[in-house]
mmCIF entry with sequence, helices, sheets and N, C-alpha, C, O atoms, coordinates in Angstrom:
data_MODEL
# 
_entry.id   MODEL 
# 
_entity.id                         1 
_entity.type                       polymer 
_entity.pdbx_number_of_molecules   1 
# 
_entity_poly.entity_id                      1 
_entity_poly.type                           'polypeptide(L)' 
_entity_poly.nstd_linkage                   no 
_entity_poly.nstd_monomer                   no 
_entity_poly.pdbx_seq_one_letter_code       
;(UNK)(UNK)(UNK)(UNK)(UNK)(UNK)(UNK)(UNK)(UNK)(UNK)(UNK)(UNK)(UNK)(UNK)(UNK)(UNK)
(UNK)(UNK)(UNK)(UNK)(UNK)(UNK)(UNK)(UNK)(UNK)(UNK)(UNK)(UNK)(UNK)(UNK)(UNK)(UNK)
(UNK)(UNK)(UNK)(UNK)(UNK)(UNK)(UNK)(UNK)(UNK)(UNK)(UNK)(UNK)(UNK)(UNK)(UNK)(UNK)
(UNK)(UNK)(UNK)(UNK)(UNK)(UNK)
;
_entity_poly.pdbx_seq_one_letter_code_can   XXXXXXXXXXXXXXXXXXXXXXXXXXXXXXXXXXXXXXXXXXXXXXXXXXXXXX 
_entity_poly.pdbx_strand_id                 A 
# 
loop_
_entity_poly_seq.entity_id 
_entity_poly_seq.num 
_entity_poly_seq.mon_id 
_entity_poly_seq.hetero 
1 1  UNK n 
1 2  UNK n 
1 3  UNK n 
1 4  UNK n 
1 5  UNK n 
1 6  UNK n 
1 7  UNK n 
1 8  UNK n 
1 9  UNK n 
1 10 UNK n 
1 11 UNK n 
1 12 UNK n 
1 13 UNK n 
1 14 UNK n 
1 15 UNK n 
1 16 UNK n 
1 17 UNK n 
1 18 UNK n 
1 19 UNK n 
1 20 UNK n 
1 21 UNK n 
1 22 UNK n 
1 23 UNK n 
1 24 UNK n 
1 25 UNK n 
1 26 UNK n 
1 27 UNK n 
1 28 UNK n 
1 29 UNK n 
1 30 UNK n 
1 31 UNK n 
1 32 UNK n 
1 33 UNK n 
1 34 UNK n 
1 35 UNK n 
1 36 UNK n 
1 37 UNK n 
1 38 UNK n 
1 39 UNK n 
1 40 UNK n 
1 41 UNK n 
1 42 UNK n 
1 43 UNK n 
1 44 UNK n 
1 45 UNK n 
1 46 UNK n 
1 47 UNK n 
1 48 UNK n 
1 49 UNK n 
1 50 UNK n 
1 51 UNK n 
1 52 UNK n 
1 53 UNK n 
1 54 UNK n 
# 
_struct_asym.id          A 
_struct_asym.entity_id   1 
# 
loop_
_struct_conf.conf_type_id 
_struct_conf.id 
_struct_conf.pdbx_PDB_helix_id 
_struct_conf.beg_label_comp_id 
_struct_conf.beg_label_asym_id 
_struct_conf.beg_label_seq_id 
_struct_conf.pdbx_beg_PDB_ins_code 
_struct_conf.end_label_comp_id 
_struct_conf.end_label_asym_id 
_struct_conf.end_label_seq_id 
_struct_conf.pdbx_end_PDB_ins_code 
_struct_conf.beg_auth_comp_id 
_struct_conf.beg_auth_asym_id 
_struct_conf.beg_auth_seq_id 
_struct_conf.end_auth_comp_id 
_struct_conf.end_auth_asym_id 
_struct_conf.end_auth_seq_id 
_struct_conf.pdbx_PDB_helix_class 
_struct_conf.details 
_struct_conf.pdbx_PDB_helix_length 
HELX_P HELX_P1 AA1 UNK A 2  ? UNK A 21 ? UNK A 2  UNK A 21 1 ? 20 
HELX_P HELX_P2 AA2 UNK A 23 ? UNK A 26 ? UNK A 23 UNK A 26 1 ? 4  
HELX_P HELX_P3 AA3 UNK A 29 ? UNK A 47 ? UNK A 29 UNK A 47 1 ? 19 
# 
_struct_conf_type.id          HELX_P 
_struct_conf_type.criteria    ? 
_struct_conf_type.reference   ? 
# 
loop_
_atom_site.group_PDB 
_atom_site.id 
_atom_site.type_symbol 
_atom_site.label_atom_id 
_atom_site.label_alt_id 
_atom_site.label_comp_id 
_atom_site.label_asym_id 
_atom_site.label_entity_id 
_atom_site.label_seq_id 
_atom_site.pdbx_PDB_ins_code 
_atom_site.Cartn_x 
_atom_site.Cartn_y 
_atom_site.Cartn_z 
_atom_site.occupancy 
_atom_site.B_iso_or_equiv 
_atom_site.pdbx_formal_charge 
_atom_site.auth_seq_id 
_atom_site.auth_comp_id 
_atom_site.auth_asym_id 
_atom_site.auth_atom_id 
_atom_site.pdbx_PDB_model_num 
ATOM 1   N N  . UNK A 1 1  ? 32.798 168.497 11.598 1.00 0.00 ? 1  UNK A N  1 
ATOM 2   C CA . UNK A 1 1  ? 33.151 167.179 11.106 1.00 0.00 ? 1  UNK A CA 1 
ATOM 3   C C  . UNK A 1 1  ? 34.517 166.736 11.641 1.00 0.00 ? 1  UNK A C  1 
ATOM 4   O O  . UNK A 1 1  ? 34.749 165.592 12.033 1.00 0.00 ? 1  UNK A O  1 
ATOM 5   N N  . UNK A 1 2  ? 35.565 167.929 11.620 1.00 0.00 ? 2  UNK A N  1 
ATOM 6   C CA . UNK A 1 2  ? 36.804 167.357 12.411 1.00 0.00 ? 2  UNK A CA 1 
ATOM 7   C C  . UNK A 1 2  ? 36.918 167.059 13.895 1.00 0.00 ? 2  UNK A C  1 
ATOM 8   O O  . UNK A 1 2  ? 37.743 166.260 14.338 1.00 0.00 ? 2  UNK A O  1 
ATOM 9   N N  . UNK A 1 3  ? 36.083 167.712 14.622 1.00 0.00 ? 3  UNK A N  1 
ATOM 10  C CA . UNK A 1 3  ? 35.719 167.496 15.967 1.00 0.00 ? 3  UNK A CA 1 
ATOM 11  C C  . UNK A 1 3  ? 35.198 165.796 16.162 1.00 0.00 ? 3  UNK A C  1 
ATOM 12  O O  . UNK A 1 3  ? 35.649 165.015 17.000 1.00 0.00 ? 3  UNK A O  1 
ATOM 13  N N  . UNK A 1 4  ? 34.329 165.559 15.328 1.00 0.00 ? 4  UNK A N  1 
ATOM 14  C CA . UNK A 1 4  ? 33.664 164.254 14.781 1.00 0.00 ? 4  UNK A CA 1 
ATOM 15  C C  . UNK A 1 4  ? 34.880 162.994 15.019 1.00 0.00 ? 4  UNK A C  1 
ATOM 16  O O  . UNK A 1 4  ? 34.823 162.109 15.873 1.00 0.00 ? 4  UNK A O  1 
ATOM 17  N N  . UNK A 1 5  ? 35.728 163.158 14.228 1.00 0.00 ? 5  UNK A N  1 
ATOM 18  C CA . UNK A 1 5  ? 37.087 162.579 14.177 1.00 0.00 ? 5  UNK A CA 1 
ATOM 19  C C  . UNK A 1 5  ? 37.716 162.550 14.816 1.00 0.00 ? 5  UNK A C  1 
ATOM 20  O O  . UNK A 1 5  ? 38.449 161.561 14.801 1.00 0.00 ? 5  UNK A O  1 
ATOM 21  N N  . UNK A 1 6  ? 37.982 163.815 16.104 1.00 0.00 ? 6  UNK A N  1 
ATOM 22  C CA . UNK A 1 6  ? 38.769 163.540 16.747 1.00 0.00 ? 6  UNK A CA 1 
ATOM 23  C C  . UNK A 1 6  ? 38.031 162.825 17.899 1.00 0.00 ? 6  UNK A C  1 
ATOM 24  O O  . UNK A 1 6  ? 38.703 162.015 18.539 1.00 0.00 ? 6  UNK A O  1 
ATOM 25  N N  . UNK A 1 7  ? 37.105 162.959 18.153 1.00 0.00 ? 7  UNK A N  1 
ATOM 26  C CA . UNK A 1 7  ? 36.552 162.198 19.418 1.00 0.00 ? 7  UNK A CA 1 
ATOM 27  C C  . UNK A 1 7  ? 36.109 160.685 18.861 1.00 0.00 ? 7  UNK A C  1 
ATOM 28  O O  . UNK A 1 7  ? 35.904 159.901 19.788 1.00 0.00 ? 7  UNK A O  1 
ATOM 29  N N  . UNK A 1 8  ? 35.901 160.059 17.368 1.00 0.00 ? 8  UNK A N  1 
ATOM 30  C CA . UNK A 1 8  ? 36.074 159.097 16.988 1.00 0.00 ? 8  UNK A CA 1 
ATOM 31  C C  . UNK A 1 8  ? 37.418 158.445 17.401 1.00 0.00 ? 8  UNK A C  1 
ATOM 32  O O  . UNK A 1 8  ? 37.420 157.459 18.137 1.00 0.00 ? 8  UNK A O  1 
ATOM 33  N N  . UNK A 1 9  ? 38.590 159.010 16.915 1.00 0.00 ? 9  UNK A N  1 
ATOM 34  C CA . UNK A 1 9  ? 39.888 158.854 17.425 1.00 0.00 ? 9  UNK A CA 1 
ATOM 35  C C  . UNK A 1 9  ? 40.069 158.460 18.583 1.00 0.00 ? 9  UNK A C  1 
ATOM 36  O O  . UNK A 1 9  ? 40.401 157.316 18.894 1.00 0.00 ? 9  UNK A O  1 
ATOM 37  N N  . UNK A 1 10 ? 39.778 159.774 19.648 1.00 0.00 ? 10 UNK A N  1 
ATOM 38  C CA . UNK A 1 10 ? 39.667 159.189 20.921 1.00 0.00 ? 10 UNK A CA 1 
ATOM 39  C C  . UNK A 1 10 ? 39.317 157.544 21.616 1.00 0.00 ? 10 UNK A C  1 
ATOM 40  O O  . UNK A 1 10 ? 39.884 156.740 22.356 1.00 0.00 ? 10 UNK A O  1 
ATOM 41  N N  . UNK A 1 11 ? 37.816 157.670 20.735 1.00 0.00 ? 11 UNK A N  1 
ATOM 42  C CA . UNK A 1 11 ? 37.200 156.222 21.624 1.00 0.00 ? 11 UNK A CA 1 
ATOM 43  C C  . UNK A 1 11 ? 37.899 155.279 21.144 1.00 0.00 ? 11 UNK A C  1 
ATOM 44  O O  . UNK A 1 11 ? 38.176 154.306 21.846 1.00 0.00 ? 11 UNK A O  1 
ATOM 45  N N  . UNK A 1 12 ? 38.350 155.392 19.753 1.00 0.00 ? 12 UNK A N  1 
ATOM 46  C CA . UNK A 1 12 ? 38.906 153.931 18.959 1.00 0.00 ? 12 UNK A CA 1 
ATOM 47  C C  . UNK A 1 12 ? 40.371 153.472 20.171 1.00 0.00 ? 12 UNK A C  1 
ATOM 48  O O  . UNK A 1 12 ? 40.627 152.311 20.493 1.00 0.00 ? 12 UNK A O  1 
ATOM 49  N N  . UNK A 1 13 ? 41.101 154.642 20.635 1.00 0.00 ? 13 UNK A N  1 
ATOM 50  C CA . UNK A 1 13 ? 41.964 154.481 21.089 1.00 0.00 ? 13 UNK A CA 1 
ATOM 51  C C  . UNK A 1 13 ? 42.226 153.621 22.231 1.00 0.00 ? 13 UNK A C  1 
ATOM 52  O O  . UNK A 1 13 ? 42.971 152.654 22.393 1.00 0.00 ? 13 UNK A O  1 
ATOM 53  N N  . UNK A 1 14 ? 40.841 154.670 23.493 1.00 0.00 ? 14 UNK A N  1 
ATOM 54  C CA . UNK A 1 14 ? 40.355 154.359 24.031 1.00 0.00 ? 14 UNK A CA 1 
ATOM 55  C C  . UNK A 1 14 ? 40.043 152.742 24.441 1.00 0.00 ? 14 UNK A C  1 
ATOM 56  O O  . UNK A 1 14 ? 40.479 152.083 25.386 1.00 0.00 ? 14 UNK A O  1 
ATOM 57  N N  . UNK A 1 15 ? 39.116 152.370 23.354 1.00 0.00 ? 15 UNK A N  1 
ATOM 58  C CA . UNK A 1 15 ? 39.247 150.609 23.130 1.00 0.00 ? 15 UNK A CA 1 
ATOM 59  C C  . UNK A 1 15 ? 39.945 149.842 23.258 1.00 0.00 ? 15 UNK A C  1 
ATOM 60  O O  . UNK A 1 15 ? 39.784 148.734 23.770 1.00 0.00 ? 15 UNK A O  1 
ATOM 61  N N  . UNK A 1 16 ? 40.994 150.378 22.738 1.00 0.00 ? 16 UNK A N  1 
ATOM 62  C CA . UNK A 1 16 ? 42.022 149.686 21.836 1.00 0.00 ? 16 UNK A CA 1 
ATOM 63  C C  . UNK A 1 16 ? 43.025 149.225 23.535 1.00 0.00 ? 16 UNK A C  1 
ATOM 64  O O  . UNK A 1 16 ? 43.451 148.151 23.960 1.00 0.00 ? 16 UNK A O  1 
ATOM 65  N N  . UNK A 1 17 ? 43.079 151.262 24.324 1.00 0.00 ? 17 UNK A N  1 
ATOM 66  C CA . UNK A 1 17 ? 43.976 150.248 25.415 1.00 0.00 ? 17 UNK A CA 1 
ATOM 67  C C  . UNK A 1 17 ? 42.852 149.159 26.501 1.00 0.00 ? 17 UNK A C  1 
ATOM 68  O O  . UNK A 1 17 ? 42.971 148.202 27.266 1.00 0.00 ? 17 UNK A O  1 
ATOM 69  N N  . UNK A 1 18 ? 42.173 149.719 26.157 1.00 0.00 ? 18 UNK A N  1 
ATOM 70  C CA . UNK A 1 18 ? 40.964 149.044 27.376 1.00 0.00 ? 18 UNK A CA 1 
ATOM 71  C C  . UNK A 1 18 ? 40.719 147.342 26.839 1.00 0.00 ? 18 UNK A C  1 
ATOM 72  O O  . UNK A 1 18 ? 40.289 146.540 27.667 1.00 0.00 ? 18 UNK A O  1 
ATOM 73  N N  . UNK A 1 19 ? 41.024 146.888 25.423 1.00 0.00 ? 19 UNK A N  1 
ATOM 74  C CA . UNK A 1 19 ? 41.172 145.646 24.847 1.00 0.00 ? 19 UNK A CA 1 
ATOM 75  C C  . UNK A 1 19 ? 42.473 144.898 25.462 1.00 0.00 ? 19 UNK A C  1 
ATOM 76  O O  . UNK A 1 19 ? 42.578 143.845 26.092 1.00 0.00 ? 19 UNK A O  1 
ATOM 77  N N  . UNK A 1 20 ? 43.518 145.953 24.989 1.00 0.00 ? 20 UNK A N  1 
ATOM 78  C CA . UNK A 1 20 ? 44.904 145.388 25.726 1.00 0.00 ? 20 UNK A CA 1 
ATOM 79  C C  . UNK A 1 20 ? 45.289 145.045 27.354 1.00 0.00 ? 20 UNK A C  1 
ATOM 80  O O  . UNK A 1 20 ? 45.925 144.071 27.754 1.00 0.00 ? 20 UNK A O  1 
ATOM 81  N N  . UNK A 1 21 ? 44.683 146.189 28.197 1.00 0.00 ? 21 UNK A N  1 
ATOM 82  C CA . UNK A 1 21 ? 44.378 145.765 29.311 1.00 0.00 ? 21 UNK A CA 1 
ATOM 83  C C  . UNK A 1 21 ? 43.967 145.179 30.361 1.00 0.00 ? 21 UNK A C  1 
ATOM 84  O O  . UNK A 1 21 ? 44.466 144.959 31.464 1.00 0.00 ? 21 UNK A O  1 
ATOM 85  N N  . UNK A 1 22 ? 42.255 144.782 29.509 1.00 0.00 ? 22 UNK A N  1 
ATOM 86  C CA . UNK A 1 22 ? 41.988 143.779 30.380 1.00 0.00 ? 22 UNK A CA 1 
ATOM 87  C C  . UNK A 1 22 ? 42.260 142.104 29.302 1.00 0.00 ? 22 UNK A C  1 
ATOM 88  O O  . UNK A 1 22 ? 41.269 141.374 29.305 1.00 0.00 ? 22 UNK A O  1 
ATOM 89  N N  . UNK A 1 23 ? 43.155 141.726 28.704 1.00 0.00 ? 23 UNK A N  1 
ATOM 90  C CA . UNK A 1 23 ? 43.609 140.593 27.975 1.00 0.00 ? 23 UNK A CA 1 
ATOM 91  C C  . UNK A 1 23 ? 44.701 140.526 29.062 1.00 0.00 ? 23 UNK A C  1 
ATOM 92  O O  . UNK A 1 23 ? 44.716 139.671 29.947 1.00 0.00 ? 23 UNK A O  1 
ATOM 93  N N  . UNK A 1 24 ? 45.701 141.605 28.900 1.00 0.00 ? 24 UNK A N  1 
ATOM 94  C CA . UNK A 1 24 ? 46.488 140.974 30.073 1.00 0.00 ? 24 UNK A CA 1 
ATOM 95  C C  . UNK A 1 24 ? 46.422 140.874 31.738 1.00 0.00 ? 24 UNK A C  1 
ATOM 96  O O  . UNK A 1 24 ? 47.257 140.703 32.626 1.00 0.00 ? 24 UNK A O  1 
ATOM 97  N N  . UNK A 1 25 ? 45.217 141.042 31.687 1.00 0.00 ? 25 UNK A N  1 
ATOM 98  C CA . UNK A 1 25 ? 44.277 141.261 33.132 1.00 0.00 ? 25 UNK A CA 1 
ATOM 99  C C  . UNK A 1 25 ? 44.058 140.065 33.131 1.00 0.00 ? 25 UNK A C  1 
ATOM 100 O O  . UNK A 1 25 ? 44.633 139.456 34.033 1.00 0.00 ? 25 UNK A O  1 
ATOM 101 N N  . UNK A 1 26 ? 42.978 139.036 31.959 1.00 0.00 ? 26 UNK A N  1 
ATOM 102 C CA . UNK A 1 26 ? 42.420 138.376 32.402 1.00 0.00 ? 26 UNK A CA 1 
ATOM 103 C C  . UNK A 1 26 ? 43.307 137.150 32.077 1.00 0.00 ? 26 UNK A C  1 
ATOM 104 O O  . UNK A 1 26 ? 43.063 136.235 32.863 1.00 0.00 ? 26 UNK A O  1 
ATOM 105 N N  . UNK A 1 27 ? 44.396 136.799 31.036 1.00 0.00 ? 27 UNK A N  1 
ATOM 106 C CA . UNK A 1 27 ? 45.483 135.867 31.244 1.00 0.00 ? 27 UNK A CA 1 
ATOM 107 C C  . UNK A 1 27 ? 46.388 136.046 32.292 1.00 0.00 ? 27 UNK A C  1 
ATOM 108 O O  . UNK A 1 27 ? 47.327 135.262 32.149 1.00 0.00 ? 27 UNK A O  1 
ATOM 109 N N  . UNK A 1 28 ? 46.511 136.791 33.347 1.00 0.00 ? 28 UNK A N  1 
ATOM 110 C CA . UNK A 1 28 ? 47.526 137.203 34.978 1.00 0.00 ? 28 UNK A CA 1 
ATOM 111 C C  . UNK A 1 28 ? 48.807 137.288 33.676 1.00 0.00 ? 28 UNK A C  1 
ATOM 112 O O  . UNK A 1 28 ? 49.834 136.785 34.133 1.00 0.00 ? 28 UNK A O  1 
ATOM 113 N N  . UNK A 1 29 ? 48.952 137.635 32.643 1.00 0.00 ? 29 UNK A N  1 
ATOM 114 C CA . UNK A 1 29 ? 50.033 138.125 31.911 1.00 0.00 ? 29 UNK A CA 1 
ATOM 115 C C  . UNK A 1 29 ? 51.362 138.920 32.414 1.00 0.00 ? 29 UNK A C  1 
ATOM 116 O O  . UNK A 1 29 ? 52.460 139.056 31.874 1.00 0.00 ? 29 UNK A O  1 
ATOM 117 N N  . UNK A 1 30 ? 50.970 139.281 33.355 1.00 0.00 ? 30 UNK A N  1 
ATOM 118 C CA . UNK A 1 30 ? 51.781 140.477 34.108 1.00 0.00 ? 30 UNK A CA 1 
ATOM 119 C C  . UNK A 1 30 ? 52.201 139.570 35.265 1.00 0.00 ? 30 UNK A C  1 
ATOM 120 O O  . UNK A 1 30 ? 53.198 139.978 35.861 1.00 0.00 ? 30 UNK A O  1 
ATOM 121 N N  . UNK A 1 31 ? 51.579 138.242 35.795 1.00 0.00 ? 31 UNK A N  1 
ATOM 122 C CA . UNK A 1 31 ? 53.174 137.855 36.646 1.00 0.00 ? 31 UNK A CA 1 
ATOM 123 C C  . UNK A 1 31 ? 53.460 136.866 36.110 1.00 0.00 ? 31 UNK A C  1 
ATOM 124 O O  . UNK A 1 31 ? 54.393 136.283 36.663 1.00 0.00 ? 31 UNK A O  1 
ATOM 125 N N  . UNK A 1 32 ? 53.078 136.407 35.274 1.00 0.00 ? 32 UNK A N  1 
ATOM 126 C CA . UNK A 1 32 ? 53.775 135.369 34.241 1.00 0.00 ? 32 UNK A CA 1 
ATOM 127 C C  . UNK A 1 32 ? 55.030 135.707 33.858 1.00 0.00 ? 32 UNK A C  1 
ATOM 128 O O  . UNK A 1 32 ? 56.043 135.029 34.032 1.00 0.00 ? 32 UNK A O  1 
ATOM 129 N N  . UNK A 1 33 ? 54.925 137.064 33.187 1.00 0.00 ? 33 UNK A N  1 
ATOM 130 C CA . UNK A 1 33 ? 55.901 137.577 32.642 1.00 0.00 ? 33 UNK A CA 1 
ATOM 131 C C  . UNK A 1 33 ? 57.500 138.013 33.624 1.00 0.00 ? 33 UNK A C  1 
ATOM 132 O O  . UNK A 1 33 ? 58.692 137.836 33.372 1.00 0.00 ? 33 UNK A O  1 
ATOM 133 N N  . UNK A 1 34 ? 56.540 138.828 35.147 1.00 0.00 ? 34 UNK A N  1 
ATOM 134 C CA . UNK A 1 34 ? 57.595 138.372 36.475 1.00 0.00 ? 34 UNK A CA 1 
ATOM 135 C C  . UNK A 1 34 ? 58.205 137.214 36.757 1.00 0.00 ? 34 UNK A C  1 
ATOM 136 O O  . UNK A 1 34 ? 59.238 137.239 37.427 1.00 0.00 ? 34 UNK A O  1 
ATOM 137 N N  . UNK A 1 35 ? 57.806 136.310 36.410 1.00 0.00 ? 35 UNK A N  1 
ATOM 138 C CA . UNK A 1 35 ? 57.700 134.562 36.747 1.00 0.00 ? 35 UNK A CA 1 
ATOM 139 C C  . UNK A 1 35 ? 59.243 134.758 35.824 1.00 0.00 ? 35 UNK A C  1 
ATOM 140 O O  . UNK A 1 35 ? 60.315 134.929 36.404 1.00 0.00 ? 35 UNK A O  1 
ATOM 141 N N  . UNK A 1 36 ? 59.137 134.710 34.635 1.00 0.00 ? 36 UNK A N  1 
ATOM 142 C CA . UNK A 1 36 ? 60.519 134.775 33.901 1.00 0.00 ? 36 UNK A CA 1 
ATOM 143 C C  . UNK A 1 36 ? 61.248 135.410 34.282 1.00 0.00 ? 36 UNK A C  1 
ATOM 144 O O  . UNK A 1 36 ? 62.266 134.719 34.274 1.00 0.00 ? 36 UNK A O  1 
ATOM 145 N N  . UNK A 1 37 ? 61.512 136.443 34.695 1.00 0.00 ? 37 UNK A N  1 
ATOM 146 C CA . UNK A 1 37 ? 62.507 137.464 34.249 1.00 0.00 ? 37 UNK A CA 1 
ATOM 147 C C  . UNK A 1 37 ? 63.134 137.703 36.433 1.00 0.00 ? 37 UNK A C  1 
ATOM 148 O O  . UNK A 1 37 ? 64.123 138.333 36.805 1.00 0.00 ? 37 UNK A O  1 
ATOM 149 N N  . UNK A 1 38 ? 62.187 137.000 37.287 1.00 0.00 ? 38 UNK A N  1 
ATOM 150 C CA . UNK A 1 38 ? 62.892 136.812 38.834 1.00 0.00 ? 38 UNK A CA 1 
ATOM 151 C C  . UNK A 1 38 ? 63.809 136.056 38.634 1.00 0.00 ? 38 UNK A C  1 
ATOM 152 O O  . UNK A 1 38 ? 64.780 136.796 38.475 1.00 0.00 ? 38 UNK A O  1 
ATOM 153 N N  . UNK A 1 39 ? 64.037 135.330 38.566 1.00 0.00 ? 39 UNK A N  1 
ATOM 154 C CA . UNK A 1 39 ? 65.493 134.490 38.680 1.00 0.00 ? 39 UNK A CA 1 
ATOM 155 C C  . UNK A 1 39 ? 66.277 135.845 38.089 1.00 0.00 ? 39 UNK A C  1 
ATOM 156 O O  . UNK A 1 39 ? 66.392 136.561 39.085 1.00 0.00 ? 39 UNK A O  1 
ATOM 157 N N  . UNK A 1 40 ? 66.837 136.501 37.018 1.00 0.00 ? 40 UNK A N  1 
ATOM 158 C CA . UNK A 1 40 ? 67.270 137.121 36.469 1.00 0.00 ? 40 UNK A CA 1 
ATOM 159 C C  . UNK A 1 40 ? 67.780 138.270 37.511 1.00 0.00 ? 40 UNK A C  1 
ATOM 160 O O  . UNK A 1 40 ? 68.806 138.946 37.582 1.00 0.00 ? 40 UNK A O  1 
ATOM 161 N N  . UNK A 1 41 ? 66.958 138.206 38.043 1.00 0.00 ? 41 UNK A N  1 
ATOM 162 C CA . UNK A 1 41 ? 67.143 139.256 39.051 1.00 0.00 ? 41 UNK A CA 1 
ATOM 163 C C  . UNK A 1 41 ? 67.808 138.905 40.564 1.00 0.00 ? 41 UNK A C  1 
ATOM 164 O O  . UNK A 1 41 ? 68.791 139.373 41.138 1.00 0.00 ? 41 UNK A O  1 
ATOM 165 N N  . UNK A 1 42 ? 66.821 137.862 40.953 1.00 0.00 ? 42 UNK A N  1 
ATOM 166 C CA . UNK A 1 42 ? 67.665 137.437 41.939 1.00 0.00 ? 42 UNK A CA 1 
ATOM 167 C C  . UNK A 1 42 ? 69.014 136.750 41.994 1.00 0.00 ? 42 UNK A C  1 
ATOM 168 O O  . UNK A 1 42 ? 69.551 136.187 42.949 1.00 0.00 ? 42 UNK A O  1 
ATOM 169 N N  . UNK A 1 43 ? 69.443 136.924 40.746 1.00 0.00 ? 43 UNK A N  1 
ATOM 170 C CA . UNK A 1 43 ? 70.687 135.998 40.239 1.00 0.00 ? 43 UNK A CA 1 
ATOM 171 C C  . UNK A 1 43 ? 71.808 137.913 40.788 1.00 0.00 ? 43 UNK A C  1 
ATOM 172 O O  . UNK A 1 43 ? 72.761 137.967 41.565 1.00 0.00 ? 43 UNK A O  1 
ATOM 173 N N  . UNK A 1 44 ? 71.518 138.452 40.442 1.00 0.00 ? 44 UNK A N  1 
ATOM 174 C CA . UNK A 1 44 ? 71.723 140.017 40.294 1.00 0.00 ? 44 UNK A CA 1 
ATOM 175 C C  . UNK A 1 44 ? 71.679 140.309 41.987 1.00 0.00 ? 44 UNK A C  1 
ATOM 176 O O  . UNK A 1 44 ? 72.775 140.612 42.458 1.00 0.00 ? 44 UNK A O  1 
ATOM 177 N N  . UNK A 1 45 ? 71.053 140.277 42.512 1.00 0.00 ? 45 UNK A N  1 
ATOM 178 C CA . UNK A 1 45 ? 71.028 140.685 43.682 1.00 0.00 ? 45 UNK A CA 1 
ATOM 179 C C  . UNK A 1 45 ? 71.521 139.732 44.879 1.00 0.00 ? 45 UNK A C  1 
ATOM 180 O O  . UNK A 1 45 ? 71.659 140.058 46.058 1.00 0.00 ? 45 UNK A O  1 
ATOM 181 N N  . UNK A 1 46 ? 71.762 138.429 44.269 1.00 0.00 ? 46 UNK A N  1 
ATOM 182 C CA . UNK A 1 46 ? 72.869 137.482 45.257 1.00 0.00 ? 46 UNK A CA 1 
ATOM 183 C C  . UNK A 1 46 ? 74.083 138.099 45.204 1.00 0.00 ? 46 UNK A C  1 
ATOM 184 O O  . UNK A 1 46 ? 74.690 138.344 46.246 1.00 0.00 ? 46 UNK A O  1 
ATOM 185 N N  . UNK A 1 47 ? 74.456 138.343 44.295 1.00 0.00 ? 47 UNK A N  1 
ATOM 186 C CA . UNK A 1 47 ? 75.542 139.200 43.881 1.00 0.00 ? 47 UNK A CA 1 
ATOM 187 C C  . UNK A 1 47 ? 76.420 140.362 44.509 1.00 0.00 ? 47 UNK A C  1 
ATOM 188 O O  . UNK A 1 47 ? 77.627 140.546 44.670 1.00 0.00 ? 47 UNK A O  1 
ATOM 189 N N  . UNK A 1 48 ? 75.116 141.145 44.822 1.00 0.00 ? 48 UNK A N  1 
ATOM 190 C CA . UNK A 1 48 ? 75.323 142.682 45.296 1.00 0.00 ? 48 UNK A CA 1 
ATOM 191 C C  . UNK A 1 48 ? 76.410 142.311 46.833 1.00 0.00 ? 48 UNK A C  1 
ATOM 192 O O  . UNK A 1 48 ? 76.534 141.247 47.440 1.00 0.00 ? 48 UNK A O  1 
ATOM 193 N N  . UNK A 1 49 ? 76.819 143.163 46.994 1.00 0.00 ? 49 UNK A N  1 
ATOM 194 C CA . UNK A 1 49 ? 77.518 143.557 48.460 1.00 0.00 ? 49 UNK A CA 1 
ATOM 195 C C  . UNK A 1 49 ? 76.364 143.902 49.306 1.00 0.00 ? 49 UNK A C  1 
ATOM 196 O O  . UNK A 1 49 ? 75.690 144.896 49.040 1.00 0.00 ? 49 UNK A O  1 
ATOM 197 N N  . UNK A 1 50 ? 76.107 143.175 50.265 1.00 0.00 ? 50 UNK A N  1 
ATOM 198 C CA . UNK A 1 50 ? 75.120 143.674 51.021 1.00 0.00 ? 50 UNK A CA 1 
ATOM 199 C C  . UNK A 1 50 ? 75.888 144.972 52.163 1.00 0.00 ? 50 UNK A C  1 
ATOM 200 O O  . UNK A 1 50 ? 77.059 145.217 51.872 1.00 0.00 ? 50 UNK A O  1 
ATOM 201 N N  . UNK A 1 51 ? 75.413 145.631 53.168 1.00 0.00 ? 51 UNK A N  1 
ATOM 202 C CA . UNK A 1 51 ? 75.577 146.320 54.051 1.00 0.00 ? 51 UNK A CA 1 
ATOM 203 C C  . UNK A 1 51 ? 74.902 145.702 55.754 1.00 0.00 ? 51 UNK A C  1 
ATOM 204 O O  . UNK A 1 51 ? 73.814 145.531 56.305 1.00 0.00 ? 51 UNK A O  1 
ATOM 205 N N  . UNK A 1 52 ? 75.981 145.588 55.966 1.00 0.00 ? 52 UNK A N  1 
ATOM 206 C CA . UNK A 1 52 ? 75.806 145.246 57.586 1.00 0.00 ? 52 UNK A CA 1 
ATOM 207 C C  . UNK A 1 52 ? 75.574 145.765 58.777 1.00 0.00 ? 52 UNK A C  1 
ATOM 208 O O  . UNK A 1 52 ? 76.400 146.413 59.421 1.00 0.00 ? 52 UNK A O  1 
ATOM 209 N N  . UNK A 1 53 ? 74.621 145.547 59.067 1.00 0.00 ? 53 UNK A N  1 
ATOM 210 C CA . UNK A 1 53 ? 74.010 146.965 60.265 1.00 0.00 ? 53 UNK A CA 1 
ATOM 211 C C  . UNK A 1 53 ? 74.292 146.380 61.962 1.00 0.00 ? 53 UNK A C  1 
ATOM 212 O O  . UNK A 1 53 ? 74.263 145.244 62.436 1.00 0.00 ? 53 UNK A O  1 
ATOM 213 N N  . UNK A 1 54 ? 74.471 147.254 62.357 1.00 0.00 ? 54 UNK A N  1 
ATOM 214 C CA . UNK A 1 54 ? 75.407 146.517 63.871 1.00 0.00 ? 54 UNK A CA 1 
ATOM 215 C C  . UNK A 1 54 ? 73.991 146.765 65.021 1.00 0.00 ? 54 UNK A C  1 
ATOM 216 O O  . UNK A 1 54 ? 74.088 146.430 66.202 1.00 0.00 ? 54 UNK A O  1 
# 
């Protein structure tokens, strides 16, 4: 019966990331979220000292 549970466990889990994954699969969530946070960065890396190669 505990074996039962744990492989219940498993699949629920299972689901659970496979629900989360493809949601932010199928809203492109993941460069939306890039979309914000580039400027941020490229604000950061105008910045830097570059290195000059001869």
């Amino acid at each position: 019966m505990k074996f039962l549970k744990v492989i219940l466990g498993a699949a629920a889990v299972a689901a659970a990331f496979f629900v989360v994954t493809f949601t932010i699969y199928f809203f492109n969530l993941d460069m939306k979220a890039a979309e914000k946070i580039m400027p941020v960065f490229a604000k950061h890396y105008d910045h830097v000292k570059k290195e000059k190669r001869l």
